[in-house]
N, C-alpha and C positions, 0 to 999 in steps of 0.2 A: 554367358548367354545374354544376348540383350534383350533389353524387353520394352514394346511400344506400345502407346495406347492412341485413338485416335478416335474420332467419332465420325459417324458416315450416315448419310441414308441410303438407306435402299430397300430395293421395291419388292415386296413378297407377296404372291396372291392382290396384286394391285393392290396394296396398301402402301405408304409410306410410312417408315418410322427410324428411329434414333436408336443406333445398337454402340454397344462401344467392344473393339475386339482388346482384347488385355494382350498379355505375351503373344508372342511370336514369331519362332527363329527355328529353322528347320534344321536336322542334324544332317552329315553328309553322307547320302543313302538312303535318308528315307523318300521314303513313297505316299502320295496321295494320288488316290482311282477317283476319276470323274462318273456320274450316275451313265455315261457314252460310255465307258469303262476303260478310257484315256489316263496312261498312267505318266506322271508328271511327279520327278526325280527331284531332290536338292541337290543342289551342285557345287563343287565344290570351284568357288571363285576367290578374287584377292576382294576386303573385306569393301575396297569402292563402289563392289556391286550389291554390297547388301545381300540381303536372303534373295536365294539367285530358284531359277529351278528347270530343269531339263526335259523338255517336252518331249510325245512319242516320236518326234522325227528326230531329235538330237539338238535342236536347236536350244539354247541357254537362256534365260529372260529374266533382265536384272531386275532388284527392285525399282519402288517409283524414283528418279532422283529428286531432290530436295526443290521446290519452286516452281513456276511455272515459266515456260519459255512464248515468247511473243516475237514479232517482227515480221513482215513480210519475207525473207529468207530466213525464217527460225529455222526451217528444216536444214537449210543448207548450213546456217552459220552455229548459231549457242545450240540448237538442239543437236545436232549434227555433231558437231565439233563434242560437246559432253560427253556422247556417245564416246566418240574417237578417243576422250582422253583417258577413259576406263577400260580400252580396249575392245571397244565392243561396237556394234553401228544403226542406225534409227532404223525399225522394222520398216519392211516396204506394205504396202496394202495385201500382197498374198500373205505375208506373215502373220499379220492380225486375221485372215480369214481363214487362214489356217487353225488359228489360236482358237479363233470363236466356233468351229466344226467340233474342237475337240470338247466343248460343254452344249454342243446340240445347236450352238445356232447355224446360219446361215440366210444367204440371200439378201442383208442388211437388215433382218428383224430381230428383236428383241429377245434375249434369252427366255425359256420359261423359268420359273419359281427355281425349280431342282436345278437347272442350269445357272442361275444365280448366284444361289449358295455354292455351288461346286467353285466358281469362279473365286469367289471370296474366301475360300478354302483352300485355294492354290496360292490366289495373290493378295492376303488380307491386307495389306499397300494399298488398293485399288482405288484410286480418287474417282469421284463418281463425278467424273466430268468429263473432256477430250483429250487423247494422248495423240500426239505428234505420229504420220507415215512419213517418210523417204520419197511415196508418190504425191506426183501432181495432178491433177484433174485433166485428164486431155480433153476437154474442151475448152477448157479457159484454164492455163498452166501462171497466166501470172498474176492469177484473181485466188483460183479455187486448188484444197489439195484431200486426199482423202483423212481419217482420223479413224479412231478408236473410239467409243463412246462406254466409259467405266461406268457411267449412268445403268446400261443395259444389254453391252457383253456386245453391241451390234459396230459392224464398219459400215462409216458414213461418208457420203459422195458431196461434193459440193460446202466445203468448209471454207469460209473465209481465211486466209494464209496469213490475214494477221489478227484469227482469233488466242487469247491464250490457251497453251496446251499445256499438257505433263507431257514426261518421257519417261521410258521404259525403255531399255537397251537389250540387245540381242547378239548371238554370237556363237 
């Protein structure tokens, strides 16, 4: 079993603070229920996806990969392509708003407290920053693209395309 440690903030009851999660590595089969009562599988992947985990629609969602990806085609080219070499490909914007219904959010707001923890319960990975979509902003496609915000469980419209992002893969 591997074991990681990492340190994160994150927002409980509008506080911030400094937690550190110790081990964690999901067996294949087990189950974590979100407080929505979304139940999210470990899954069994080759070991480049890291602690993977099976959402209620079936879709698979790798760990974070290691760094962060930049460039104005990050989605097309290193995020994208990471994706592809693990077998797997960059969520699109319904994917992550899919992802965020099943801990209570939606709309592009902020998880609450118990939607929080559940999220970090599923993906203790979770960089509390921007993860990489597949989509573009259709109003300005070679400025703006949408993202993930691990800050606060929400999807965000109008991101610069050459801010740095994480990824998370899907499949």
């Amino acid at each position: 079993m591997k074991s990681y440690s990492l340190l994160f903030p994150a927002i409980l009851a509008g506080l911030w603070f400094f937690g550190e999660i110790g081990a964690f590595a999901c067996s294949e089969g087990e189950t974590r229920t979100t407080s929505t009562g979304a139940t999210f599988t470990c899954a069994s992947k080759p070991t480049s996806w890291g602690e993977s985990w099976k959402d209620p629609s079936g879709a698979i969602w790798s760990a974070t990969l290691q760094g962060a990806f930049d460039g104005w085609d990050g989605f097309d080219t290193s995020a994208g392509t990471a994706c592809a070499n693990i077998g797997g490909s960059l969520p699109t914007r319904d994917d992550y708003l899919r992802l965020e219904g099943y801990f209570g959010g939606g709309d592009g707001q902020a998880l609450s407290a118990q939607g929080f923890r559940d999220l970090y319960a599923v993906f203790p990975d979770m960089k509390p920053s921007l993860y990489w979509t597949s989509t573009v902003e259709p109003l300005d496609e070679q400025i703006f693209s949408y993202g993930f915000c691990g800050n606060d469980g929400s999807v965000l419209d109008n991101i610069y395309r050459e801010t740095l992002r994480y990824v998370r893969c899907a499949g």
